[in-house]
Structures are given as structure tokens and as C-alpha cells.
N, C-alpha and C positions, 0 to 999 in steps of 0.2 A: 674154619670156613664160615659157620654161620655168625658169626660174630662179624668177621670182616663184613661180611654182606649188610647185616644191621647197620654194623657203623655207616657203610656207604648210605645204605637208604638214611638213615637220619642226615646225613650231610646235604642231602639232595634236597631232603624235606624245609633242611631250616634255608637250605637257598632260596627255594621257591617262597618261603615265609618273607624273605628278606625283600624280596624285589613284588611280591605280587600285589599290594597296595599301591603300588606308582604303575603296575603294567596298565597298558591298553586294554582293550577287550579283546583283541584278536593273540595279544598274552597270555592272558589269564585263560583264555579257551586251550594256550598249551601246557601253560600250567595246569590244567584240571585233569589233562590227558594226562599228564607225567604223573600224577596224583597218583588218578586209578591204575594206571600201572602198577605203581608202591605198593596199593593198599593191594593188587590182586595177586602180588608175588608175596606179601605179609600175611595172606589171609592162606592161599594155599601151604607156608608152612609152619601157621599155626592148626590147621587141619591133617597135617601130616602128624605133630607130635601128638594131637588129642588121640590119634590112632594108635600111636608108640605106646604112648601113657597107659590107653586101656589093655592094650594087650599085656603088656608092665604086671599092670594088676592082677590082672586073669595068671599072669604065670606066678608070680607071688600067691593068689589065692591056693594054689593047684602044687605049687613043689616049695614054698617059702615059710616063711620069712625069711630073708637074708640080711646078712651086716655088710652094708657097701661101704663103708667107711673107709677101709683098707683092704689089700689086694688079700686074696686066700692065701694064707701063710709068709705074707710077706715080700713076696713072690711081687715084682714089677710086670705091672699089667703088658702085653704086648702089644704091639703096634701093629698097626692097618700094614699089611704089603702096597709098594710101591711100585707101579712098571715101569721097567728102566726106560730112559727115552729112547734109548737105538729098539727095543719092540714093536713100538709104534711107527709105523708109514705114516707122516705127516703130508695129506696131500697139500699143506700151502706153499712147498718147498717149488711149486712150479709158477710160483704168480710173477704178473706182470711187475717191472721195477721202472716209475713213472713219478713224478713231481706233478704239483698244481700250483697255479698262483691264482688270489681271490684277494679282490677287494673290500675294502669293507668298511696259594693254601696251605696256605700252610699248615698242613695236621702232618700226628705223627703218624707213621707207617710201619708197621712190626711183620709184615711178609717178608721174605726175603728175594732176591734179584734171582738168585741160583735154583728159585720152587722149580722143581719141573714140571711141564703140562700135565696137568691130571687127563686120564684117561676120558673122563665124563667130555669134557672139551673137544678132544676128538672125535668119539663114536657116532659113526654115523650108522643107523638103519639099514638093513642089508635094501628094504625095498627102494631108499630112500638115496640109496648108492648112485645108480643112474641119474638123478635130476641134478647131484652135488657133482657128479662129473662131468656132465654136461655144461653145466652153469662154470664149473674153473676154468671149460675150452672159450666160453663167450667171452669172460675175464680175461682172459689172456688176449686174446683178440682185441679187447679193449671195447667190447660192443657189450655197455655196462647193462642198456633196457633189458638184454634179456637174458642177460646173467642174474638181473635181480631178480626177474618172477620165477625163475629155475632156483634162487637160493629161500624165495620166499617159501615156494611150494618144501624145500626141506625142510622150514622151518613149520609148517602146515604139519607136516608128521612125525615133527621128533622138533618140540620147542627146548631142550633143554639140550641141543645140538648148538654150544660155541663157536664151533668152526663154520659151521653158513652162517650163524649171525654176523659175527665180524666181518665175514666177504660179504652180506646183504649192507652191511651197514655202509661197509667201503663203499660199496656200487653205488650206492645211495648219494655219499658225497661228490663220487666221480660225477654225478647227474645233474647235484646242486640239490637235490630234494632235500636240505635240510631238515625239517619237521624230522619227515622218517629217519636218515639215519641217526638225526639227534636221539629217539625213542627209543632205536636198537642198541647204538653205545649206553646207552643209560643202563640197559638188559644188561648189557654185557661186562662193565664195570662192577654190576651189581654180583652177578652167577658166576662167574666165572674167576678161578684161583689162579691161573696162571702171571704171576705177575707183570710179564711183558704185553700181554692180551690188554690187562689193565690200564699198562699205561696208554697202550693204541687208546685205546678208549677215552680218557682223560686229555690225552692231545687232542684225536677229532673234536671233541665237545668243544675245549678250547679253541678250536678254530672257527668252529658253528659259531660262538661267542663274540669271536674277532669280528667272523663277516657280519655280524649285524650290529656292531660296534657296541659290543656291551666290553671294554678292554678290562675292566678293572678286573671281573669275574674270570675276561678269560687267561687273564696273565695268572690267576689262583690255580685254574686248571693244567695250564702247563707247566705250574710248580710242582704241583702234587705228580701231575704225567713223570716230571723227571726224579721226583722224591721213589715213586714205585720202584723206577727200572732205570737208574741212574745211566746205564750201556745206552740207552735208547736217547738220543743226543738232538731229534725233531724238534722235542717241547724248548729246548734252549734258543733253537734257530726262533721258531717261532715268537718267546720273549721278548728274544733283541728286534724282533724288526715289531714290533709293538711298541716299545720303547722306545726307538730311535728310526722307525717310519710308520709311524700310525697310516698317514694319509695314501701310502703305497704300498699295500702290505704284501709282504711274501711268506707265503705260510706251506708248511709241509703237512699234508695230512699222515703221512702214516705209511703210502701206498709200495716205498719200497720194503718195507719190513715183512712187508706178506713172506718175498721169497724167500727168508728164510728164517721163520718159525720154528 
């Protein structure tokens, strides 16, 4: 998991390396934003492990030395439990199923299509319940303004809440506020394991990309969108008409894949 997440952030980083010397200023003011993001999600978990580390210590001082080399007796270490997906209530299985049209990577990928959503993705806050259910009736309705301050406000109390991200983010695009939703998918790309999540992610970006005609970068996005979660068939749509209609483009954000998460 944190690995994937590194690689993403460096991938992001050496983008922004690549393009930031030819950006405008009103660019480069979002690259600096995308920046601090990186550094504020690298900094909180390098402060998590300094935390791990010491306590590491303190229990080695206190009941150790040990040999980590090899498992005790040979014995294979065991595995983290997994919750099955029929456990989880996925509330996205009620979202609206909707098209947009907007004018305007090859790396390797080692997840696999079949990860199931990790539980982190889901859990929402008991207090935090009401605003995320509230905000999926606005969505549905298709009344995106205030579905997104109701998915913000979740995000306000529980940031490491996937599931409002991704519907903040949608909302965002339904509205046109690219800036923000580009900022959320970036989050979300980055945090989040579920591989289908990921490609949502990689395709909207790719579309932000298209509508402000950056194609080269966003045709990279929608390769890697289709490279995560091959099933998820958006990013292809979205190629071809880059390819073969730049100047009218028809692009899918993502929006029917909510309903079924």
C-alpha cells in the first residue's frame, strides 16, 4: 500500500517537474498547490513512522532483543484479515448513472483488478453518517452544489474517508470546478487501494487534462486509468475521441461507475 502511494506521488511530482518551467503563472500557482499537498501527505507519514520507530525501540529496550530475520520457528508470518465485500454496505451502489460531454503512461502497475475495497475506503464516522447521507440524496437528484459542501463537510471530519472524496470529487466535475476536483482525485489516486477507485481517478484527471487541452498528458492518464482496472472501459472511450476528435471531444468522466462500486 505505501509503496503504491510513493510511487504515485513521485509520478505526480516528476509531472509537475516536467511541465512547470513552460507553465503560466496561474499554473504554476496550481502546481505549488498540488505540491503542498505531496509534501503534507509525505510529511504526515513520515511522522507516523517516527512514532512506530520509537515505540519499536522502547519495546526492544523493555522485552528484546529480537532476530527479525526470519519468522519464529520457521512458522510463515500471518496475514492481515480481509473483510469480505458482501460485509460491507457500500453506499455508492445508489448513485446517479449520467454522461458529460466537455470541450476542450505508460508505467507498470503490480495491483491487481480483482483487490477488494479495503475497508478504510468505506468507513464513514458514525457522526459523520448523516452529512454522507444526505449529500448521496443531493447526488442523486443531480443538485451537485450541495451534495459537495454535505460531502466536504465529511471530508472536514474524517479526511481519510475515500468514499466522500471520490463523490466530492465527482461533484466537483459535474460543476466544472476543475481546480478542486483535480486536487481531490489526486488525494484519491494517491490513499486509496481499491483499484477501480484508482482508475476513476486517473480517468477524471485525464479529462481535467483534455478540457484544458493538455492531450499528450491526458492520453498518459487514460492509459494508466485503463492499465489499473482494465474492466473499466471510460479511459479507452476517452483516448479514441482524443485521437480521432480532438477538436469535439467526448469524454466520460466516470459518473456511471458510482452505481456500482
Amino acid at each position: 500500500m505505501i509503496q503504491h502511494m510513493f510511487s504515485s506521488m513521485n509520478e505526480w511530482l516528476d509531472g509537475i517537474k516536467e511541465r512547470y518551467n513552460s507553465a503560466t503563472e496561474q499554473e504554476r500557482d496550481q502546481y505549488l498547490e498540488q505540491i503542498r499537498q505531496l509534501k503534507k501527505t509525505s510529511d504526515a507519514f513520515i511522522e507516523e513512522w517516527l512514532q512506530f520507530e520509537e515505540k519499536f525501540t522502547d519495546f526492544q529496550d523493555e522485552c528484546g532483543p529480537f532476530d527479525l530475520s526470519a519468522p519464529v520457528g520457521g512458522a510463515p508470518l500471518p496475514t492481515l484479515p480481509v473483510l469480505p465485500a458482501g460485509k460491507d454496505k457500500d453506499p455508492a451502489d445508489k448513485k446517479p448513472n449520467s454522461e458529460y460531454t466537455a470541450a476542450g503512461a505508460n508505467y507498470p502497475i503490480t495491483i491487481s483488478e480483482k483487490q477488494p475495497c479495503a475497508y478504510g475506503d468505506l468507513e464513514i464516522p458514525e457522526a459523520a453518517e448523516p452529512f454522507m447521507s444526505k449529500g448521496q440524496g443531493y447526488y442523486k437528484l443531480f443538485m451537485f452544489a450541495e451534495a459537495a459542501s454535505l460531502f466536504q463537510t465529511v471530508i472536514a471530519m474524517a479526511p481519510e474517508c475515500n468514499l466522500a472524496r471520490l463523490h466530492l470529487a465527482m461533484s466537483q466535475m459535474h460543476l466544472q470546478n476543475w481546480n478542486e476536483a483535480q486536487r481531490h482525485f489526486q488525494l484519491l489516486v494517491v490513499m486509496s487501494d481499491f483499484p477501480k477507485w484508482v482508475a476513476l481517478g486517473y480517468n477524471a484527471l485525464g479529462c481535467i487534462h483534455a478540457v484544458r487541452m493538455n492531450m499528450a498528458y491526458a492520453e498518459r492518464l487514460f492509459r494508466k486509468a485503463y492499465e489499473v482496472y482494465p474492466s473499466f472501459t471510460d479511459p479507452l472511450n476517452n483516448l479514441r475521441s482524443c485521437q480521432e476528435s480532438p477538436g469535439q471531444l467526448s469524454l466520460y468522466f466516470g459518473s456511471t461507475e458510482l452505481c456500482c462500486l
